[in-house]
N, C-alpha and C positions, 0 to 999 in steps of 0.2 A: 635690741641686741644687734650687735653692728654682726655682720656675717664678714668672716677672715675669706678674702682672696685667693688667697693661698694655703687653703684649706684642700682634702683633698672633696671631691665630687659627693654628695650625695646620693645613696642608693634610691632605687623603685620606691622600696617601702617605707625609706625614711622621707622621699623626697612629696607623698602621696598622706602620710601621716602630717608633714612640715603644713601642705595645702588645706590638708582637713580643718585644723587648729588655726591657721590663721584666716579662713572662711568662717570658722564658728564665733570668732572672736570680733571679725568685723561685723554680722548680723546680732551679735548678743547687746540689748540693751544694755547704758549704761548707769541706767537706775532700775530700782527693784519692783515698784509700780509701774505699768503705761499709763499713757497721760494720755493716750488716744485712740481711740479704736476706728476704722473704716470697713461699711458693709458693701462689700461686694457681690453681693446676690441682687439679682436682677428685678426692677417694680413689677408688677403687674401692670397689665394693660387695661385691668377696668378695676374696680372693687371701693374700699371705702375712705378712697385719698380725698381728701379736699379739693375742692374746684380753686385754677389758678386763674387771675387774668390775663389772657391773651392781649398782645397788642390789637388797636384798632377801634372798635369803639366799646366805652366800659360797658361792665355786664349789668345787663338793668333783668326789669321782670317783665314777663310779655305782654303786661299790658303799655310799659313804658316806649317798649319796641315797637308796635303797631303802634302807639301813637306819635312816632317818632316818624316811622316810615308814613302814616299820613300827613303830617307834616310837612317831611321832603316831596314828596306826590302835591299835594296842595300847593307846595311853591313855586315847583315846575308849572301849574296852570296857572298860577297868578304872574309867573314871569309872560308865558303865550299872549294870556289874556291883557297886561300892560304894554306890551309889544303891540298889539295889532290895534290899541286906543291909542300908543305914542303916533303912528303908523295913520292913523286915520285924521290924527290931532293936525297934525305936521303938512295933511294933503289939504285939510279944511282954511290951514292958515289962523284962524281966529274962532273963537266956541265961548259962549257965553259962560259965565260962572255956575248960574243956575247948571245948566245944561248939565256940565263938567258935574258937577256935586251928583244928579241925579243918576247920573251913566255912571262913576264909579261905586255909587251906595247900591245901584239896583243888585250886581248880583250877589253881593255880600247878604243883603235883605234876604234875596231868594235861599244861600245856603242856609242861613239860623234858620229861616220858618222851616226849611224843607227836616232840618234836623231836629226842631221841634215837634212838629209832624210825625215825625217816626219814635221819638221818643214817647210822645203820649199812646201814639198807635201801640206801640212796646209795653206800656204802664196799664194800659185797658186790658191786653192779652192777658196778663200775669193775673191782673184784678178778676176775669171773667170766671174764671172757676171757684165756685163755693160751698161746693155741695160737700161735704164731707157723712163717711158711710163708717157705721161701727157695728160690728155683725158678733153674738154671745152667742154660748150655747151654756144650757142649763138655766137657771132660778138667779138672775142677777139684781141687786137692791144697792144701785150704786147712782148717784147724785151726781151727773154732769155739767158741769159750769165752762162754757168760750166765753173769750173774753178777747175784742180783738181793734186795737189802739194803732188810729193813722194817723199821720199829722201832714199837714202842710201848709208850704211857706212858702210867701208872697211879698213882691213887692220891693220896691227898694230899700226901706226898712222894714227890716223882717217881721212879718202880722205872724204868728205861728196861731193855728188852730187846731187843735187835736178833740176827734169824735170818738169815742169808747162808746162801743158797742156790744 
């Protein structure tokens, strides 16, 4: 409705009633469902949201992560340790092949045994205890059966041996 010019002024209460009505009428939807709701209450800071990934490096499980970070640590010594053979190569001028072959395999040799080593050492500890203790009280007539199956595998095609005991 076009508003006459030349009309005369509108009062307080008409002109306050005029604002109400067309404030109500701008905020009133113009269909009878919403089509969209937004929550504006605030997350929580901890509880049971899903984990997101963060930029940087993807989320692994801790064992992927230490051995990721051994990894990086491992390469850093292998750069030192190829440094100071280029370094040594480079003063000598000339090095026989043998040589060369036997200077870069030794300490690789020495890390698998030394890792082998520790892992068997690892697999004895675990193996050393046997004793198992079962303690009753009262009249028991019960028939106990262990039964206890290892196996292992060798070799560059797999020999599997398994001893039941």
């Amino acid at each position: 409705m076009d508003h006459d010019r030349t009309a005369a002024p509108l009062s307080a209460d008409e002109a306050d009633a005029r604002a109400r009505q067309l404030i109500t009428e701008a905020y009133a939807p113009p269909y009878a469902t919403p089509t969209s709701h937004r929550d504006e209450t605030p997350l929580p800071a901890y509880g049971p949201t899903p984990p997101v990934a963060q930029p940087g490096r993807p989320p692994m499980s801790q064992r992927a992560t230490d051995a990721s970070a051994l990894m990086l640590s491992g390469s850093v010594a292998a750069l030192s340790v190829g440094g100071a053979t280029s370094l040594v190569l480079f003063t000598l001028g000339q090095v026989d092949p043998t040589t060369l072959a036997v200077a870069g395999a030794g300490p690789v040799a020495l890390v698998l045994a030394v890792g082998s080593l520790l892992r068997s050492a690892g697999r004895a500890k675990a193996d050393a205890h046997t004793e198992h203790h079962h303690h009753y009280n009262g009249p028991v007539r019960i028939r106990q059966e262990s039964t206890t199956v290892s196996s292992t595998t060798k070799g560059l095609f797999a020999k599997n041996r398994n001893d039941v005991s």
